[in-house]
C-alpha positions in Angstrom: 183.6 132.3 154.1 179.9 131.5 155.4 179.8 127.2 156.3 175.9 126.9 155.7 176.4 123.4 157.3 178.1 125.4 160.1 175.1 127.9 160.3 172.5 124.9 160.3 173.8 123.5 163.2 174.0 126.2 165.4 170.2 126.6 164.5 169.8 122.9 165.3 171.4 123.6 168.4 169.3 126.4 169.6 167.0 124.4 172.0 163.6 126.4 173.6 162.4 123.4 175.7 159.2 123.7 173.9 158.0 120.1 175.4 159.1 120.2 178.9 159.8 122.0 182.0 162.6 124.9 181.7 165.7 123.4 183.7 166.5 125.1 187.1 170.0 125.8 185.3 168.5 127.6 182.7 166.9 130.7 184.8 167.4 134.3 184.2 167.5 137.4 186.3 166.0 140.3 186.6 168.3 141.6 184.1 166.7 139.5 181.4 163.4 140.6 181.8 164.1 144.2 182.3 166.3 144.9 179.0 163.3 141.9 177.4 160.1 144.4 178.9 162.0 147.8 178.0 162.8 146.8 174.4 159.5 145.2 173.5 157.1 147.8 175.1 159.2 150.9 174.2 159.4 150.1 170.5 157.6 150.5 167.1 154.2 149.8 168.7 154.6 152.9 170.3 155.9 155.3 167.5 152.0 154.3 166.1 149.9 154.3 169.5 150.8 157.8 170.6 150.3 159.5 167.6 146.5 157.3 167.4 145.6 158.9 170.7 146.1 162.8 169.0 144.1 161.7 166.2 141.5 160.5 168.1 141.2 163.6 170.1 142.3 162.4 173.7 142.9 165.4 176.0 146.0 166.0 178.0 144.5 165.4 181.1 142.1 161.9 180.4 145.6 160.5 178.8 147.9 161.0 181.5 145.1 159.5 184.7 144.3 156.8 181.9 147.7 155.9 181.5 148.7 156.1 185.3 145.9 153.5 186.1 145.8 151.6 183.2 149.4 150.6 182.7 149.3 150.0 187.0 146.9 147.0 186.2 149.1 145.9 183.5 151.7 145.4 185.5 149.9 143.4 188.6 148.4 141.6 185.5 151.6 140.4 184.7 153.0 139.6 188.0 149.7 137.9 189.6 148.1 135.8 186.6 151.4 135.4 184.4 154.3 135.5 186.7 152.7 133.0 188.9 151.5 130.7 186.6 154.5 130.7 184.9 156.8 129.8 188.0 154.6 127.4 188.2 154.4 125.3 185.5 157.7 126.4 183.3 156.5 125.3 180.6 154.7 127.3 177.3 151.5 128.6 177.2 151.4 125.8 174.2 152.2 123.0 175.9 150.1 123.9 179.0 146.9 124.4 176.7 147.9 120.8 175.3 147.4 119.6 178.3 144.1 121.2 179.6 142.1 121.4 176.2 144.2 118.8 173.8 145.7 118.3 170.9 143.3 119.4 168.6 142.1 122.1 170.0 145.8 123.2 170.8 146.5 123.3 167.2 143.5 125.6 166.0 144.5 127.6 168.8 147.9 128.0 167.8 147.2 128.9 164.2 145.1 131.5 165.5 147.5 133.0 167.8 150.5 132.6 165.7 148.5 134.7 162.7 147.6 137.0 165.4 151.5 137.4 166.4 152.3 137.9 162.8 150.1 140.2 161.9 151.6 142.4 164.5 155.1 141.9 164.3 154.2 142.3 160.3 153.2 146.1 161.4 155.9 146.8 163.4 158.0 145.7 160.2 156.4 148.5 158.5 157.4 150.9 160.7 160.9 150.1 160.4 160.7 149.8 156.8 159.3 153.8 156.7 162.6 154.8 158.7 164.8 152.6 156.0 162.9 154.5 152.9 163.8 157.7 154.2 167.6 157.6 152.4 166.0 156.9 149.1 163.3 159.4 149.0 160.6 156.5 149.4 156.8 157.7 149.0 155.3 157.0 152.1 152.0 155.3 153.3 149.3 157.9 153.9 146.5 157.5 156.9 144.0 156.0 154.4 146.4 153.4 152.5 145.2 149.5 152.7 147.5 148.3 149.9 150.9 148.9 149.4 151.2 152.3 146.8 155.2 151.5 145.3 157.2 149.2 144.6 160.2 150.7 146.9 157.8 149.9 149.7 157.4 146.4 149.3 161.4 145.8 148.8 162.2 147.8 151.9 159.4 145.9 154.1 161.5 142.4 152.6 165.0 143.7 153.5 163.7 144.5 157.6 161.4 141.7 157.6 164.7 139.6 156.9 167.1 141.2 159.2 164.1 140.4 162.3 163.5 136.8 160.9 167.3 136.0 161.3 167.8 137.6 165.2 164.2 135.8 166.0 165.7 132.4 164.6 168.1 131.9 167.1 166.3 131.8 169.9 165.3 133.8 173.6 168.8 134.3 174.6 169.2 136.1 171.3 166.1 138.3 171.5 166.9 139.0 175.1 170.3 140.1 174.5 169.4 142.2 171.6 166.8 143.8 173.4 169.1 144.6 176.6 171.6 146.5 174.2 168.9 148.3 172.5 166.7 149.7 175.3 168.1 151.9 177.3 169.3 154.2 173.8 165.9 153.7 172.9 164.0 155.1 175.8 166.7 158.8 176.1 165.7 159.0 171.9 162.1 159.0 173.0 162.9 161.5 175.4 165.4 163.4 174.1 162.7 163.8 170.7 160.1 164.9 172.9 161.7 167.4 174.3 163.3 168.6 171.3 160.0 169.1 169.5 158.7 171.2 172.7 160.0 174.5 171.6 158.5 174.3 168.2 155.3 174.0 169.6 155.8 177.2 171.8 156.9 175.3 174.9 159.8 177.7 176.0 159.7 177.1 179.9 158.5 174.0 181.8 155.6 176.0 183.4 154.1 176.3 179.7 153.9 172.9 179.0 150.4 171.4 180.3 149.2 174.7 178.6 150.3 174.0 175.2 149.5 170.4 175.9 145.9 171.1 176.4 145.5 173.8 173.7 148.2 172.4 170.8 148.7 168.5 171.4 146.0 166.7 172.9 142.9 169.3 172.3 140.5 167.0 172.8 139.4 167.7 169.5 139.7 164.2 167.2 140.8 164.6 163.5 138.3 164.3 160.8 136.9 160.5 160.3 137.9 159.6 163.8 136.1 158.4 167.0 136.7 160.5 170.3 138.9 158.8 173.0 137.9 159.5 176.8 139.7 158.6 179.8 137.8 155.5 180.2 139.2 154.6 176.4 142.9 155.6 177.5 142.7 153.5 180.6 141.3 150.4 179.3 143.6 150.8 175.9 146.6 150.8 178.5 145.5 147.9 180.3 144.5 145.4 177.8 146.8 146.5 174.5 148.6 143.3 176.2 146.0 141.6 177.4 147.3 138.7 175.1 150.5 138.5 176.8 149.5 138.9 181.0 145.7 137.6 181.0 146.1 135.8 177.3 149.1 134.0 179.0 151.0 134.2 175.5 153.8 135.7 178.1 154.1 132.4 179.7 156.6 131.2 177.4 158.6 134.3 178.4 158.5 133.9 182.4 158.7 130.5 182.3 162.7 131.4 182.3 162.5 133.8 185.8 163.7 132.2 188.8 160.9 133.7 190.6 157.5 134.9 189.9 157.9 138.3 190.9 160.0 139.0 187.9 156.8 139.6 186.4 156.6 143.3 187.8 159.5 143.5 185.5 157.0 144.4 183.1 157.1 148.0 184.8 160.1 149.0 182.4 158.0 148.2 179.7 154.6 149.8 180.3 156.2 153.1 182.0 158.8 153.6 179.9 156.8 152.7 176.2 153.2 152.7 177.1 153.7 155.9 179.0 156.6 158.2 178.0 157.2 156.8 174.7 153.2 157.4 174.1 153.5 161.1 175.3 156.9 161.7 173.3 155.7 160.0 169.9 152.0 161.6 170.3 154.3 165.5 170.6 156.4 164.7 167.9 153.1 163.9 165.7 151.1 167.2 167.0 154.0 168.8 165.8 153.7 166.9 162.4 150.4 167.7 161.7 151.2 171.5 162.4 154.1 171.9 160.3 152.3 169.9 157.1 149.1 171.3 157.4 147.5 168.4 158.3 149.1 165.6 155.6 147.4 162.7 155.9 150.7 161.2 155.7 151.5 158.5 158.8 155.4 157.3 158.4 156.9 157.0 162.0 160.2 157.2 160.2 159.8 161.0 158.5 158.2 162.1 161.9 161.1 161.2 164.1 163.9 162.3 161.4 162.0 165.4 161.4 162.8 166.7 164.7 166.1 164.3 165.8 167.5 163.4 162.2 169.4 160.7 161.3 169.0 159.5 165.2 165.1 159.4 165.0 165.0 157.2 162.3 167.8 154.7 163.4 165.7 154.7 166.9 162.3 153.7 164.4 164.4 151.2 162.6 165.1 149.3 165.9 162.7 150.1 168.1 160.4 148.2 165.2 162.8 145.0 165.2 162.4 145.3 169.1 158.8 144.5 169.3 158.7 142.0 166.3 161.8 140.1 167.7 160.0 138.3 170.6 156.6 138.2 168.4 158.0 136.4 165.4 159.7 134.1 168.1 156.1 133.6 170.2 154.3 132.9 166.6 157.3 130.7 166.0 156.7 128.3 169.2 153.2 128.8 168.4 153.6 126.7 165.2 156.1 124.7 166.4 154.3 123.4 169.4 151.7 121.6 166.2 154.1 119.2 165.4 157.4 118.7 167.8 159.6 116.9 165.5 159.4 120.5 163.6 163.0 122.3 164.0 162.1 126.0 165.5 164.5 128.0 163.8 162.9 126.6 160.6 159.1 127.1 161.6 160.8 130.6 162.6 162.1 131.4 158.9 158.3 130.4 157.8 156.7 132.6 160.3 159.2 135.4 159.3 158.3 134.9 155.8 154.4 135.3 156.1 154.7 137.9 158.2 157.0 140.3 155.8 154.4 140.2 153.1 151.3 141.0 155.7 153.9 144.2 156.5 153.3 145.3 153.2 149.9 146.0 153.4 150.2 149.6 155.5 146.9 149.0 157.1 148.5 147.0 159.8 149.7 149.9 161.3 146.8 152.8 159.9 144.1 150.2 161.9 146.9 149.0 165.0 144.4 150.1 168.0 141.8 148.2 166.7 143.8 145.1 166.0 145.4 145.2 168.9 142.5 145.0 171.1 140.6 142.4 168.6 143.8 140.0 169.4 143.7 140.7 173.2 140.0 139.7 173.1 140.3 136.3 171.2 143.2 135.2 172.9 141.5 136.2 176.8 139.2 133.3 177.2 142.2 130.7 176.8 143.6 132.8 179.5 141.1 132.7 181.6 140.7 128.2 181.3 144.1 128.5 182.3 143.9 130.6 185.5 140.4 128.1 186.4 142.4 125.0 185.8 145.7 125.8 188.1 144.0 127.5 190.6 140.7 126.7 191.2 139.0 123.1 189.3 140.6 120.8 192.3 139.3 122.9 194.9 135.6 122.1 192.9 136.5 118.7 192.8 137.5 119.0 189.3 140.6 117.8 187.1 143.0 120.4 186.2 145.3 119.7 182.6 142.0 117.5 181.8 143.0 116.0 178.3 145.9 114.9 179.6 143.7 112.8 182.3 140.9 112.0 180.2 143.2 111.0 177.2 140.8 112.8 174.9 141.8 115.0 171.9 139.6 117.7 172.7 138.2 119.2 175.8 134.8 120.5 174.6 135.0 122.6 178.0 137.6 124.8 176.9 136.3 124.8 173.5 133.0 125.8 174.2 133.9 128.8 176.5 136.6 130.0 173.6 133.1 130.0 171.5 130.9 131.1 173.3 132.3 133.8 174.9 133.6 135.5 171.7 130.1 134.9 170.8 128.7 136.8 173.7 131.6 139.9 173.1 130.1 140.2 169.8 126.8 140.2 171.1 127.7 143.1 173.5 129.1 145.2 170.8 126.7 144.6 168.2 123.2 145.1 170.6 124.6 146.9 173.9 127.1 149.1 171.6 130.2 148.5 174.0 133.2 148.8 172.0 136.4 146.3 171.2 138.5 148.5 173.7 136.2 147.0 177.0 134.5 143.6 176.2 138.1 142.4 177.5 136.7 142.8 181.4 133.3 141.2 181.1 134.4 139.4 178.5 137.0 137.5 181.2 134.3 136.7 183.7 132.2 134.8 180.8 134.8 132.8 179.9 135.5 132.0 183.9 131.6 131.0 184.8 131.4 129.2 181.2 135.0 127.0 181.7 133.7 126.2 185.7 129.9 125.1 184.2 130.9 123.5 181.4 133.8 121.6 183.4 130.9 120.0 185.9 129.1 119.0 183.0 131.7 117.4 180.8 134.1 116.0 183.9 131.3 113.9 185.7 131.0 110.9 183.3 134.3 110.9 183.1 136.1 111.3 186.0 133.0 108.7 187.3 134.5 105.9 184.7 137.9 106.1 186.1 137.6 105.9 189.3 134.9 102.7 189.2 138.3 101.5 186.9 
């Protein structure tokens, strides 16, 4: 018989440490952060990105040198800004931000990020949800949809966008553990689907492979309405699809738990496995896809997996969706909860989880994920670059690191100033030097460094002058 008094207090129970330093009792492994990385980065994300990179007409060669390099930087991204930073303070990015830019900054921020965070997990609950419509003969969303097109759709997306609200509620341990039984089965579906779709693309021999990959799946040649992807476009996808997490800091409140800051390489698992194999699997099955209907402008990561692994392939969509909006839905949850303290997590969760089921019903989530992807990675960057300034360089300028917190002020105009005006300047480069979304990321970071450091002299001096004449 469910005790919903019972149930509430294990929620109650579930503490995150949102306002303090992780205890040294509370570490994890490597083990935590391999099964975490693995099940995040080879999930739903991925049954979309590959498939993106054959419509937009990447060749064989530019996406596996792009990939290489790329997801190598995301990986020393991790471990070098994150990991260390993270070891360092154990405490959320949240928390931290309090600190340097203040409250009320912190809590523009946070809305920001945690509608960010849903808006992905929310896609990642749509693909899920078109593996689920499979058994009842749901009409799927097509390449072009914005709004949902049936009703079955919208009931479906509520039914996963449940399920992942309840795992997220209770807590890392939960997502962790859920992720660490899920992964490894994953990753051999990717594979396994790959490889079965090989011979139906003429692939009878390993030695025919690159040619059929250069002539049948990644031509070169993008689909009709679509921009064309070069290496340079592969390479900086792979390196900054995350940038929210590794240079954002978002992952902070992940590898705040790792008894040493080297756990960030961890990320490896992730980025090899899902930004690289999983890409190239789900990016075969779809060339395949696209053959076999005759070009349908239908994009359902569920029919396209049950189509060459069955029953299998669309149990693998279903989870590898819930395995990427898991950790989301819990990041947008601290997010909010990091506003307002006295605010119960599990139940800021159940909000979080609510908003971000009905943004999954609106297939262009997923029909537009490249794009949104790197939009969040670039507003979140500048916050991650303050962050990097203020632990490792302001005191060696003479500066104050975590300067609200000194200064007692609500709002560190320093921090909010390069947030603004370095979005300001990205938008500038796009709109006047025609740079696009997928690399403002890199010059993008260096504004927001040389902003933070000038606008720190400026606004410290008076300041820092008053209290130590007090």
């Amino acid at each position: 018989m469910w005790n919903k008094k019972a149930w509430v207090q294990k929620l109650d129970a579930v503490n995150e440490y949102e306002q303090e330093p992780i205890p040294p009792n509370k570490y994890k492994g490597w083990k935590s952060f391999l099964g975490t990385y693995a099940g995040e980065h080879t999930a739903g994300t991925e049954f979309v990105i590959g498939p993106l990179f054959v419509a937009h007409g990447a060749s064989a060669g530019d996406l596996v040198s792009g990939l290489i390099i790329g997801n190598i930087l995301a990986v020393l991204s991790w471990a070098f800004f994150t990991g260390k930073i993270a070891v360092k303070t154990r405490v959320t990015l949240y928390y931290l931000l309090e600190q340097i830019a203040g409250h009320r900054f912190t809590t523009l921020y946070n809305l920001v990020n945690a509608g960010l965070f849903c808006f992905l997990a929310g896609a990642m609950i749509a693909v899920s949800a078109t593996a689920v419509g499979i058994s009842f003969d749901m009409t799927m969303p097509q390449l072009t949809d914005v709004y949902p097109n049936n009703l079955g759709w919208v009931l479906t997306v509520f039914v996963v966008g449940a399920i992942t609200t309840v795992i997220a509620m209770f807590g890392f341990e939960k997502v962790s553990k859920f992720a660490n039984v899920a992964a490894p089965w994953m990753i051999m579906v990717f594979i396994a689907a790959g490889i079965a779709a090989l011979p139906r693309l003429g692939v009878t021999e390993f030695g025919q492979f690159w040619e059929v990959a250069n002539q049948t799946i990644w031509t070169g040649q993008p689909l009709e309405g679509q921009s064309k992807f070069t290496f340079w476009h592969i390479l900086f996808f792979a390196w900054f699809c995350n940038m929210a997490m590794h240079i954002g800091m978002a992952d902070l409140s992940i590898l705040r738990y790792a008894k040493k800051w080297e756990y960030g390489f961890s990320s490896a698992t992730g980025v090899f496995l899902g930004h690289f194999i999983a890409w190239i699997a789900s990016g075969i099955l779809f060339s395949l896809f696209l053959i076999e209907s005759q070009g349908s402008l239908t994009f359902a990561p569920g029919p396209i997996a049950y189509n060459v692994v069955g029953v299998t392939g669309a149990i693998c969509v279903v989870i590898a969706g819930w395995t990427t909006a898991n950790p989301t839905l819990y990041r947008a949850g601290l997010a909010i909860q990091s506003i307002n303290p006295k605010w119960k997590t599990w139940k800021v969760t159940l909000f979080v989880g609510l908003f971000t089921t009905v943004a999954a019903c609106f297939p262009a989530l997923v029909m537009m994920l490249l794009e949104f992807v790197a939009l969040y990675g670039l507003i979140l960057m500048p916050v991650g670059a303050v962050i990097f300034i203020d632990v490792y360089v302001l005191e060696k300028l003479g500066l104050k690191p975590n300067y609200a917190q000194f200064s007692g002020e609500s709002l560190n105009w320093s921090v909010a100033l390069t947030w603004g005006i370095t979005l300001v300047l990205c938008v500038a480069l796009n709109m006047f030097a025609g740079i696009e979304i997928f690399f403002l990321g890199l010059p993008g970071w260096f504004i927001a460094v040389l902003v933070y450091i000038a606008a720190s002299k400026i606004n410290q001096k008076p300041v820092v002058t008053q209290k130590t004449l007090a």
